[in-house]
N, C-alpha and C positions, 0 to 999 in steps of 0.2 A: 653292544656298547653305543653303538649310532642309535639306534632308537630309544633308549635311554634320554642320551644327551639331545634326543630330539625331545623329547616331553618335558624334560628339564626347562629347553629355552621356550617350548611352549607355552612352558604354566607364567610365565611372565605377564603374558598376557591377560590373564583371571585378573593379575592385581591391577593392568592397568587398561582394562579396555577400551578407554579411548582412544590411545594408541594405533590398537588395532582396529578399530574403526575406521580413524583416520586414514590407515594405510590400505584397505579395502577401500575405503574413497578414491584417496588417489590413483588407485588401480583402475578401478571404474569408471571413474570420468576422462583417462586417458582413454581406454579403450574403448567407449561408449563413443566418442565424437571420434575418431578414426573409424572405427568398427562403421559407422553413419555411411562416413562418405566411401569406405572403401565397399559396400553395398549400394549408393546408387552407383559407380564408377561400375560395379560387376556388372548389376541391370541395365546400363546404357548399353556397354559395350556389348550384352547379347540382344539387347536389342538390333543393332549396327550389323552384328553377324548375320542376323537375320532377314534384315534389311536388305544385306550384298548379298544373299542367295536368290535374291529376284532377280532380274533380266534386265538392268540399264547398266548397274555398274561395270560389268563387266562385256561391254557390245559397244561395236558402233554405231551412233543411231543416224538416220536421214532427214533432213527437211528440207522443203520446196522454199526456193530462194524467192518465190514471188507474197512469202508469207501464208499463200492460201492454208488450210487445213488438208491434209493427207486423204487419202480416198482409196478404195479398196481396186479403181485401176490404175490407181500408181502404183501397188502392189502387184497387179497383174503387169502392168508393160515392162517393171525392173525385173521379174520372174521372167518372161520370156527373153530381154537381154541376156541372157544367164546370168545377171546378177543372185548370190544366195542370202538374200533380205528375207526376213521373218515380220510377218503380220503383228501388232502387238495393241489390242483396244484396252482404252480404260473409262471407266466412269468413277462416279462415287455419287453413295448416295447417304441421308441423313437419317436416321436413326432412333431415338429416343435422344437426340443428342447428342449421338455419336456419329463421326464424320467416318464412313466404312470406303475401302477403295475397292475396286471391282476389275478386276485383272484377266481379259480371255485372251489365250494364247493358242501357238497353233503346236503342240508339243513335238510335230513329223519336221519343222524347219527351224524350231527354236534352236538357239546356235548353244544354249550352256545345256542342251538337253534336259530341261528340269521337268518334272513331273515325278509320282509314285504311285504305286497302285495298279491296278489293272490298267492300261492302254487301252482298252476297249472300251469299257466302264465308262473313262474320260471321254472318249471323242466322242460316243455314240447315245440320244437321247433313251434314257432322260437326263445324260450328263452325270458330270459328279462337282460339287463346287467344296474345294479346296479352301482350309481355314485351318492356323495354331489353335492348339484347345484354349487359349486364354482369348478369343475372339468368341467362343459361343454366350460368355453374358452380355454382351454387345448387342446378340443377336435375341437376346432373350431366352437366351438356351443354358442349358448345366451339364456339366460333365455325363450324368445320366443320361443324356438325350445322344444316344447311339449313331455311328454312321448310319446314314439312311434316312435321317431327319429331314424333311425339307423345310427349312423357316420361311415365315413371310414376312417381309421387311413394305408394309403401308399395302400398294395395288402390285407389287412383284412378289412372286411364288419363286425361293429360287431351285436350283437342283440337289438333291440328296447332296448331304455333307460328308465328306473326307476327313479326315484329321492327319494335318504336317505341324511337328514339333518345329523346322525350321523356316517357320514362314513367321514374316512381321506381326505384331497385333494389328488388327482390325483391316485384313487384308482377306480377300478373298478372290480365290483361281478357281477361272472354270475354262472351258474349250470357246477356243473364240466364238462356233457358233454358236454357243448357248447363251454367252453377253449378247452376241448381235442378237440373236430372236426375244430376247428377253429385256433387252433398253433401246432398242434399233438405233433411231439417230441422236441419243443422248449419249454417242459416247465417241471417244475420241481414239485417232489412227495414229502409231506408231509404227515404224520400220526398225531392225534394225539387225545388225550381223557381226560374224566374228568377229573379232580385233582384229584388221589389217585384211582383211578378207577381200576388201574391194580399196585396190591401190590410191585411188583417186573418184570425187564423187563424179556419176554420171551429169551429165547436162540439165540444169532447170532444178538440180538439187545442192545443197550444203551438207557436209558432214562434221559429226563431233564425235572425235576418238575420245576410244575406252580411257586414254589414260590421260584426259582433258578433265573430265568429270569427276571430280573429288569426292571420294567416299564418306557418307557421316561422318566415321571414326575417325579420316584424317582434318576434317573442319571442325571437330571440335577436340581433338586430344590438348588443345592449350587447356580449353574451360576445365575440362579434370584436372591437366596438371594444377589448374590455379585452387582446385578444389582440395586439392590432396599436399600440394604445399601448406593450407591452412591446416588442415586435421592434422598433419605431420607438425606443426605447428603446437596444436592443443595437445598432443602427444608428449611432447617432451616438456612443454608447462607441466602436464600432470602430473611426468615421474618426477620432479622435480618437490613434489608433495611426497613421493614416493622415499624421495632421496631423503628428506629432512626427519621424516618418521621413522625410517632404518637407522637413521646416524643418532638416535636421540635412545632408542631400543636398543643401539647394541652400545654404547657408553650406561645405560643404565643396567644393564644386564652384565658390566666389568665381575664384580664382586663373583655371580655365579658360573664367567668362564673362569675366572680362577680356580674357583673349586673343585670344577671338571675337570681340571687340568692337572692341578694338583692331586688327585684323585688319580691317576692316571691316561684319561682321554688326550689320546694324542693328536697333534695341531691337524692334521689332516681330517682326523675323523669327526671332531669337533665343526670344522669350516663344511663337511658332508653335510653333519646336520643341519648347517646353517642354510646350506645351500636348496637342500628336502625342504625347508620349512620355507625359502623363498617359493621355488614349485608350488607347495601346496598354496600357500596367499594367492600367488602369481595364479593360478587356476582357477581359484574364486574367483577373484575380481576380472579376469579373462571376461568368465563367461557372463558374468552379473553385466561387463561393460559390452558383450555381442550381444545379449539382449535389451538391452535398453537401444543401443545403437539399430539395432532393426526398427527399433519405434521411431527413433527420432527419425531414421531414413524413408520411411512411410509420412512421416511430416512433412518430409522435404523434398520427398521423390516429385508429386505434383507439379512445385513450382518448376524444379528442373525441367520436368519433358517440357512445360511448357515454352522455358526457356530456348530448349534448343529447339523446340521446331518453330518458334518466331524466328529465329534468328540462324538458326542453318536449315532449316527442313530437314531436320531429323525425328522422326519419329520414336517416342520411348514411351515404351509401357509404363500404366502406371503402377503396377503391381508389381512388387520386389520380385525380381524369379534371380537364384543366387546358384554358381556352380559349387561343388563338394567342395575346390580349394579357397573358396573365399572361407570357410568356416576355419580352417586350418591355420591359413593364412596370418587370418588376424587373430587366433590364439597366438601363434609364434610373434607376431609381433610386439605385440603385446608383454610377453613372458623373456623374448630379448630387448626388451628395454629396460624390464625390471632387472634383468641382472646386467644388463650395461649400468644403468644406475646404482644398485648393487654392488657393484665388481669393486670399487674401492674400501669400501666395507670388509667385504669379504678378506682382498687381500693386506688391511691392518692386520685382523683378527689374526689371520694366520701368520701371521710375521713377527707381531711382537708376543716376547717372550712373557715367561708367567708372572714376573716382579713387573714387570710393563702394566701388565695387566689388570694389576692390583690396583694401580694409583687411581684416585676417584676422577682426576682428570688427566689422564693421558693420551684422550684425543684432544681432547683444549688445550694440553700444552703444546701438542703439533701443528695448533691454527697457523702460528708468522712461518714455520715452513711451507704451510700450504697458500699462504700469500703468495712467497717466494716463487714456488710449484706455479701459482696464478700469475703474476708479473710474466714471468720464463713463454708459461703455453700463450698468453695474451700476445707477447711479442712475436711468437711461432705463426700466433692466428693472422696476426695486422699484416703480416710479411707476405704468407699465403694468400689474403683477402689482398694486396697491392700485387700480387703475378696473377691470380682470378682478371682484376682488373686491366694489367695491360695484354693479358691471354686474349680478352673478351675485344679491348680496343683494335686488335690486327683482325676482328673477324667482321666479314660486310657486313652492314646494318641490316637489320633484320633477322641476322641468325644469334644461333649460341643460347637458345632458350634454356635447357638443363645449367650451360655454365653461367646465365644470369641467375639462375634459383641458387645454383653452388656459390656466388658473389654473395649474393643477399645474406645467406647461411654463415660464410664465411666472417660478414660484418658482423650478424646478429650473436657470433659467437665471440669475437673480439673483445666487443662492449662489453658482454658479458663477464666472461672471464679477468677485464682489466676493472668492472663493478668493485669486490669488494677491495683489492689492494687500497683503491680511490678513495672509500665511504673512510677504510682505517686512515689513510692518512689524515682525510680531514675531521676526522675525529679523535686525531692525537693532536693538530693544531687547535683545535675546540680546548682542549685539556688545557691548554698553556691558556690560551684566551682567558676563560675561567676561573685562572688557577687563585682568586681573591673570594670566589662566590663558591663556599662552601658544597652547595648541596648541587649548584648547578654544574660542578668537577665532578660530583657526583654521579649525576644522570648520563652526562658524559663518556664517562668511566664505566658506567654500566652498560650504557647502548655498547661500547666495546668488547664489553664479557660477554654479549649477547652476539656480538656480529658473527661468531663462528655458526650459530643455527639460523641466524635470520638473515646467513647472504646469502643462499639458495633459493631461498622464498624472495630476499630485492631483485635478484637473478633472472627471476621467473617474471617479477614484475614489469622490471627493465623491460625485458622482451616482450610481452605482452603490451603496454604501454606506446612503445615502439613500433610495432606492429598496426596497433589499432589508430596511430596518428596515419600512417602509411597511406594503408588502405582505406580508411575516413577519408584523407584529404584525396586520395587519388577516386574516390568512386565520388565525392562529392565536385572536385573539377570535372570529372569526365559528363556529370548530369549538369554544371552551367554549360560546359563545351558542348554537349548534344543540343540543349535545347536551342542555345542562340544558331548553330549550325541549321537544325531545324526551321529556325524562324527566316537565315539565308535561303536555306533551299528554297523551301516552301513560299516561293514569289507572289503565286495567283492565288486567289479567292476559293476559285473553286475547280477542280480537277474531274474531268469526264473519263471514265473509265470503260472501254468498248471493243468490239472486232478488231482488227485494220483496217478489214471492208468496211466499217462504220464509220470511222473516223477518218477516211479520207477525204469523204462527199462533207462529213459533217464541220470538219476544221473550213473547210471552200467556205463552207455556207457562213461560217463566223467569221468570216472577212470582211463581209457585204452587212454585219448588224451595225446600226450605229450606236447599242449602248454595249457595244465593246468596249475595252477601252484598249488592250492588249489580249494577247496571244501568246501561249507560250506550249507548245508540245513539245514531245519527248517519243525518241525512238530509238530501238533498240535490237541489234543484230549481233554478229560476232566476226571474227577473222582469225589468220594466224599472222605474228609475227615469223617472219622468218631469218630477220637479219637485223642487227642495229650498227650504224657507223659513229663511230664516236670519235672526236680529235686524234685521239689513240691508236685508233684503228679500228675495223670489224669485227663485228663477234657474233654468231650465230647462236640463239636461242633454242631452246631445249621445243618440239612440234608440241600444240598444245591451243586447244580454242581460246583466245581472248575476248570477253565481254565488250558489246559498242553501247554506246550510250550517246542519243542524239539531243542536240539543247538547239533552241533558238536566242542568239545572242542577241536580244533586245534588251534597251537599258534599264526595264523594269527587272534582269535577273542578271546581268552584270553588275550590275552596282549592290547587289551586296552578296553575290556567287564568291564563297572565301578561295581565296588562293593561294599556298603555302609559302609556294618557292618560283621564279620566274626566271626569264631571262634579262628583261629590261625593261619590268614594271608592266603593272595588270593592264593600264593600256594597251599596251604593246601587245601583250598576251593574247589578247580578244581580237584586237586587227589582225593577229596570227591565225586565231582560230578561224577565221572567216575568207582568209588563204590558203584555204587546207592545213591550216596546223594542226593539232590534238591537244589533247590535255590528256594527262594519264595521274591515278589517283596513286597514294600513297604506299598501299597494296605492290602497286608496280613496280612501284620507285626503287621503292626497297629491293624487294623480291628479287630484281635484276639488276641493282645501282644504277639506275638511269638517271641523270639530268639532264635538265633543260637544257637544249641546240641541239640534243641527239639525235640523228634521224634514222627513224622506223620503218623500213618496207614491210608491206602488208598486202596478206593474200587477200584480192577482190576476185570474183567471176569474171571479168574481162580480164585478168592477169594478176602482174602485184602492181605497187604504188607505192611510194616515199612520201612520208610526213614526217614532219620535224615536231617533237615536242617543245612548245610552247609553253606549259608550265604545268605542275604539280599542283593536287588539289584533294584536301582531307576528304574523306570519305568514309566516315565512321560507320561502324555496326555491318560493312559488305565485305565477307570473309573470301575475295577474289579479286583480282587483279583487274581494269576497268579501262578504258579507252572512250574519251570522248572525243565530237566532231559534231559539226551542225548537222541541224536534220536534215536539209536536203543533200550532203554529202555521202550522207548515212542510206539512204535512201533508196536513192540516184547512182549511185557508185555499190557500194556494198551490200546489196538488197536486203537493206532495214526494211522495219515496218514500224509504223507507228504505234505509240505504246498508251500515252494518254496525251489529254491537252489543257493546259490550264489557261482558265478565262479569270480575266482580270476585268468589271465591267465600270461603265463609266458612274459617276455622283447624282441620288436619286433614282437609279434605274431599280426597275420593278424587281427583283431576284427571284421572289416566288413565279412571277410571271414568267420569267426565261428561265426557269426550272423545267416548269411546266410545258412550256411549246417545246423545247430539247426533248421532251419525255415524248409528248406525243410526235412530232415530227421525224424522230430516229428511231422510237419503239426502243425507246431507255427505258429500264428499270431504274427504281427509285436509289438502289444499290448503285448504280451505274455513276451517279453524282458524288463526290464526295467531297465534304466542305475541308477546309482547311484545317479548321479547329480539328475535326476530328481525326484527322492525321495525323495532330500533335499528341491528341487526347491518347490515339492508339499507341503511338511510339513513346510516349512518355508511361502508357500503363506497364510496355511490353521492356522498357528500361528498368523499374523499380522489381518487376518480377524477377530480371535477369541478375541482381544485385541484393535479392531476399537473404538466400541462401550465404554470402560472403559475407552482410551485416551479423547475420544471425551466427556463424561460427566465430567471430571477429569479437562480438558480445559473450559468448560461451567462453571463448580463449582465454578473458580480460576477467571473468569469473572464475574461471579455474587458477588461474593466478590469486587471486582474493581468499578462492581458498586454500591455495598454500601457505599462505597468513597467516591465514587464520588456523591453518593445522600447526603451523612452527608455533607462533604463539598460547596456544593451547595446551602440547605438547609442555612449554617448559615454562606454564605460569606455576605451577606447583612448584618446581626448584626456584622461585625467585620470590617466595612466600619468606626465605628464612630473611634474605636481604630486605623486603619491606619488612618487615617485622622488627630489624634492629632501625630502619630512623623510626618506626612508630615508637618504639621505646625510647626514643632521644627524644623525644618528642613533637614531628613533625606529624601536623595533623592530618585524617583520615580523608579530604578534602583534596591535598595535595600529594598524596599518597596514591588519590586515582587519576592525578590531572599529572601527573609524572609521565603514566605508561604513555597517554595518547599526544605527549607535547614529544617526548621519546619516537613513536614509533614517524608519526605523522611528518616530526622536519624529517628525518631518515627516507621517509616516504618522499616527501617533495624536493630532496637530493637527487634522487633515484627520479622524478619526474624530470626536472632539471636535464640532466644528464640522457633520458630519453626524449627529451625534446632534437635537437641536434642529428641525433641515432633517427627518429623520424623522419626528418626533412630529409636525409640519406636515403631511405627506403623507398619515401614516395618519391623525388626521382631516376630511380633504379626503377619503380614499376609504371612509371609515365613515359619514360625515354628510353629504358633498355626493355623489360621485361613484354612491356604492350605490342612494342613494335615487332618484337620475335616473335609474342603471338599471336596478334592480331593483323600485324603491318601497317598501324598506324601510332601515331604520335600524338601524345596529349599537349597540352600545355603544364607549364608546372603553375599548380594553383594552389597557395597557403590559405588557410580560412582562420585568422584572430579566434574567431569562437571555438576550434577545436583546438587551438592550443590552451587557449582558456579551461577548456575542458578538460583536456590533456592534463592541466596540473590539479583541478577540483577532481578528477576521480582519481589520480595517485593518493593525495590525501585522504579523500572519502575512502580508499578502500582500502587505505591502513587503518582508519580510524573504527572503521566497521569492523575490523578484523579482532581490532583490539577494545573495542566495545563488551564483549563476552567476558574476555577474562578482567578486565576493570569492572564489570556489573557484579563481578562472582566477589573481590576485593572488598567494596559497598560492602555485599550483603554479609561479611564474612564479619567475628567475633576476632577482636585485638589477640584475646588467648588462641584464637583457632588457630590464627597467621603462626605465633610464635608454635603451635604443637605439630602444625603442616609442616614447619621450615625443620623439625629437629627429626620426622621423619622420613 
């Protein structure tokens, strides 16, 4: 009997395949843009695993407080203290293009004990060099090319190759004596030991605990969450195609559950069928949407790694590698949306009885209850979105990232649900307005008959809409905010980049030019807070390395170095710094609610030290917490080392010339100089990459809405062929007959803009003031842009107008007799 009444509801389909297109659409293109992002989100995150199965995240590492580089008897003299430090070199070297890292370790003192393979093999020439199989076409090799291979990467031959599954891309291990006879002093000395191994560091060294050092996964889990709030995003826009083409299929398909019913199929076995026949759709369009979604994440994967390793040093393959449950995953998602979307369908079907069932409109005539239903859960959502809210206002600034995403959601469902009650009211007030202007009561009237299928699709709109004013205005303020920030930092002309040992002889020697005109370096070390005193009282701090960053407060970088927050004005602020104050970035502020008068003890190698913060100070794009202080504080006290120096030179002076003597005089490379501009040029290329991916789901989103439009309106131009057909018989002409739909859909549409205009400004600051700071730990400015509100209403229109372009062209082309023999059947 079930499968019966499953073929029964399936031959509906033969009569109207478009339908069923439509609802395979919508299947697809939800799944397809989830399916995307929740495949790069799978590939980073093994990437990241792979990442922490090397030897820093998990170890303590050592460095010489006088900045020197590390040497193999600093190794030896902590080994005969009995300190148990582990040797750790690295190089890297370049490729056909590819930046390869070069890793020899000593696997008898390494502290996480890593290695596989024979022990012997490794330590003993001809070595063995360690590499994931998806590093051999880096190397110019293939899967073919067996352990035992030795590649040559330019004038290095290196050691027969190993194959580990859990090692990074483009990483390569071998026994430290094989790096050293094989790059000698092209390569750099690391130390480093268990966690907590060595209580305190010896003499003439600093240390950075294991659990100072933040794991990729945990410096970027915001940028996924922000990635996967949008696919979740495009996800529910699309069932929302999903919803309007089921509700339109099972009202047209009344007449034959009646008959099954009447027939005898009883209400359960019937809703099975129904249910089988969601499965089977729900399974095509699954998988049609995981594979398209692998393409498009193969588009998008690129931009991302590059993304994150500008901006956290994370390393990400750029080749999809997916575990068994990401495939699973997003079928079930996929398939539980469909019958969440589903699920009120289903339980009409099964509720109303068979005289119910008969009537041509017995879902239309339950529209004003389901107002009612909408009014009731609007007021449920506003109520719930106002406790999200003051949930969210008792929590420090800075946290509560999940409960900003549940806020935003919470609003974005509000609007939604209080949408159509809204459109009906004011297009029962339209009715009265009208009520002298025959045809225009008319159109009226009918936009109303039509609001039960086309408020799911304004729904969809709304939120889309809303959405893309959001994030348009928030990625559009955050790139005027970067760059003028940019243009504060970036003081001097031109920035030397070099040893410490270079740049301390060589900054001396730039004091004595006289087409100086200014000076400005930067240096940079670390410490730990240990204690902060606040009006309050004390409060001790979680042990943990803080970033120093050394500034020279000369008036060429005070006078436009932004500063958020103060004590008693940026004068002040700077006479502070120049008293041992600090500055600490926004990152901190947050992170630990610090303000300004607070004072910080800080561990130095002579002991600790009290600084008072002096003022708060943005710090866009540095996913860590930041302490500033003049450079010779930094220096002098906390054994900084200098980092670079920026020359600022005097009017008319030679540039090329004082390139040139700095090159030859220091044995600079040409590298070594970097202009100003190209700072900007970098960070502004390395901004628009980072924001590729968010444009581009934001535009897909605002399309899949368009197409819900245009599925609702497609769906039910044939049912509204009988209603034109009776004014073309009264004789309104064929002209105004098509210029009805799009004056119809379009005000509806720029209501629906309207009304997400407002819902916009809401979002965007929720993601400049709440959502950024949680994950980022900075704060934007709220910045409106006229032209994307402009916009905001020109594509609400335009993408009703598009929508409903099809079915008005079909109108056109269509015979007076057609209209009246479509409308009778």
């Amino acid at each position: 009997m079930i499968g019966r009444a499953l073929l029964t509801l399936l031959s509906h389909y033969t009569r109207h395949p478009a339908q069923l297109a439509m609802l395979l659409v919508g299947l697809w293109v939800a799944s397809a843009l989830w399916s995307s992002v929740q495949a790069i989100n799978a590939t980073a995150k093994e990437s990241y695993a792979r990442a922490n199965a090397l030897f820093s995240a998990d170890t303590d590492q050592l460095d010489r407080l006088d900045g020197q580089p590390l040497r193999m008897d600093d190794y030896l003299a902590l080994r005969r203290a009995g300190l148990p430090v582990s040797p750790l070199l690295e190089a890297t070297i370049s490729h056909e293009g590819v930046s390869l890292t070069l890793l020899g370790i000593d696997p008898l003192t390494l502290p996480t004990g890593e290695g596989s393979g024979s022990l012997i093999d490794f330590i003993t020439p001809p070595w063995r060099t360690q590499l994931a199989p998806d590093t051999l076409p880096s190397l110019g090799l293939n899967r073919g090319d067996g352990p035992g291979t030795r590649p040559t990467l330019g004038d290095y031959t290196l050691p027969p190759i190993q194959l580990r599954s859990d090692l990074p891309p483009d990483t390569l291990v071998m026994d430290i004596a094989a790096l050293s006879a094989l790059m000698g002093e092209q390569t750099t000395l690391r130390l480093v030991t268990e966690p907590d191994a060595i209580e305190r560091p010896p003499n003439g060294y600093r240390m950075t605990r294991a659990a100072s050092v933040a794991s990729p996964e945990q410096l970027t889990d915001s940028f996924h969450l922000n990635l996967t709030a949008l696919a979740f995003l495009s996800l529910v826009v699309g069932l929302f195609i999903v919803q309007a083409a089921l509700g339109l299929a099972m009202e047209q398909r009344l007449s034959t559950m009646r008959t099954l019913r009447a027939l005898g199929v009883p209400a359960t076995s019937l809703t099975l069928a129904m249910l089988i026949e969601l499965l089977i759709l729900g399974g095509l369009g699954a998988a049609a949407g995981v594979v398209s979604g692998l393409w498009l994440a193969s588009k998008f994967l690129p931009d991302v790694a590059s993304t994150l390793s500008s901006l956290y040093r994370a390393e990400v393959q750029h080749a999809l590698s997916l575990p068994w449950h990401y495939w699973l995953g997003s079928v079930a998602i996929t398939l539980g949306g469909l019958l969440l979307a589903a699920s009120g369908t289903l339980w009409r079907a099964a509720t109303l009885d068979v005289l119910a069932l008969g009537h041509a409109h017995a879902w239309r005539s339950a529209y004003q209850r389901q107002l009612r239903g909408m009014r009731i859960a609007g007021g449920v959502a506003a109520l719930s979105t106002l406790g999200l809210a003051l949930w969210l206002s008792r929590l420090p600034t800075g946290s509560g990232l999940m409960l900003s995403f549940a806020l935003v959601a919470a609003l974005l469902l509000t609007c939604a649900l209080c949408l159509p009650p809204l459109l009906d009211a004011i297009l029962r007030g339209l009715q009265a307005v009208f009520r002298r202007v025959a045809l225009l009561q008319w159109a009226v009237a009918d936009m109303q008959l039509q609001l039960p299928r086309l408020s799911l699709a304004m729904m969809a709109l709304l939120i889309a809409l809303a959405t893309n004013l959001g994030v348009s205005s928030m990625v559009g303020g955050f790139r005027l905010t970067f760059l003028e920030w940019l243009d504060q930092r970036l003081s001097a002309p031109l920035y030397i980049n070099a040893a410490p040992a270079t740049l301390g002889p060589l900054n001396d020697w730039l004091r004595d030019q006289e087409s100086v005109l200014a000076l400005l370096p930067t240096a940079r070390g670390s410490t730990e807070v240990v204690n902060v005193r606040r009006a309050s009282g004390s409060q001790y701090l979680p042990p943990g390395s803080i970033p120093l960053f050394g500034i020279q407060p000369v008036p060429r970088l005070t006078e436009h170095w932004p500063l958020s927050e103060t004590q008693s004005g940026n004068t002040t602020a700077w006479q502070a710094l120049t008293r041992d104050g600090v500055f600490i970035n926004e990152q901190m502020a947050f992170a630990h609610d610090l303000t300004p008068g607070d004072t910080l003890t800080l561990v130095r190698p002579q002991g600790s030290q009290e600084a008072t913060i002096a003022a708060i100070y943005p710090d866009y794009g540095n996913p860590q917490p930041q302490i500033v202080m003049t450079v010779d504080t930094l220096t002098q006290r906390y054994g900084g080392e200098l980092a670079t120096v920026g020359v600022a030179l005097r009017e008319g002076a030679d540039v090329a010339l004082f390139r040139r003597l700095l090159m030859e005089r220091f044995n600079l490379s040409s590298d070594a100089l970097v202009d100003q501009q190209e700072v900007k040029q970098v960070a502004t290329t390395i901004f628009e990459r980072t924001f590729s991916i968010t444009r581009a789901l934001n535009g897909l989103t605002l399309g899949v809405a368009a197409l819900a439009l245009l599925t609702t309106l497609l769906a039910q131009a044939q049912q509204r062929q009988r209603h034109l057909a009776t004014l073309w018989a009264l004789g309104v002409p064929r002209k105004t007959l098509v210029a009805l739909p799009l004056i119809q859909l379009g005000g509806l549409a720029l209501l629906t803009g309207l009304f997400a205009l407002p819902l916009g400004i809401a979002i965007t600051w929720l993601l400049v003031a709440v959502i950024n700071v949680a994950a980022f730990g900075w704060r934007l400015p709220l910045q409106l842009f006229p032209s994307e509100i402009a916009t905001l209403m020109i594509t609400a229109v335009g993408v009703a107008l598009l929508a409903a372009a099809l079915p008005c062209w079909r109108l056109w082309r269509s015979r007076p007799s057609a209209l009246l023999s479509e409308g009778n059947t």
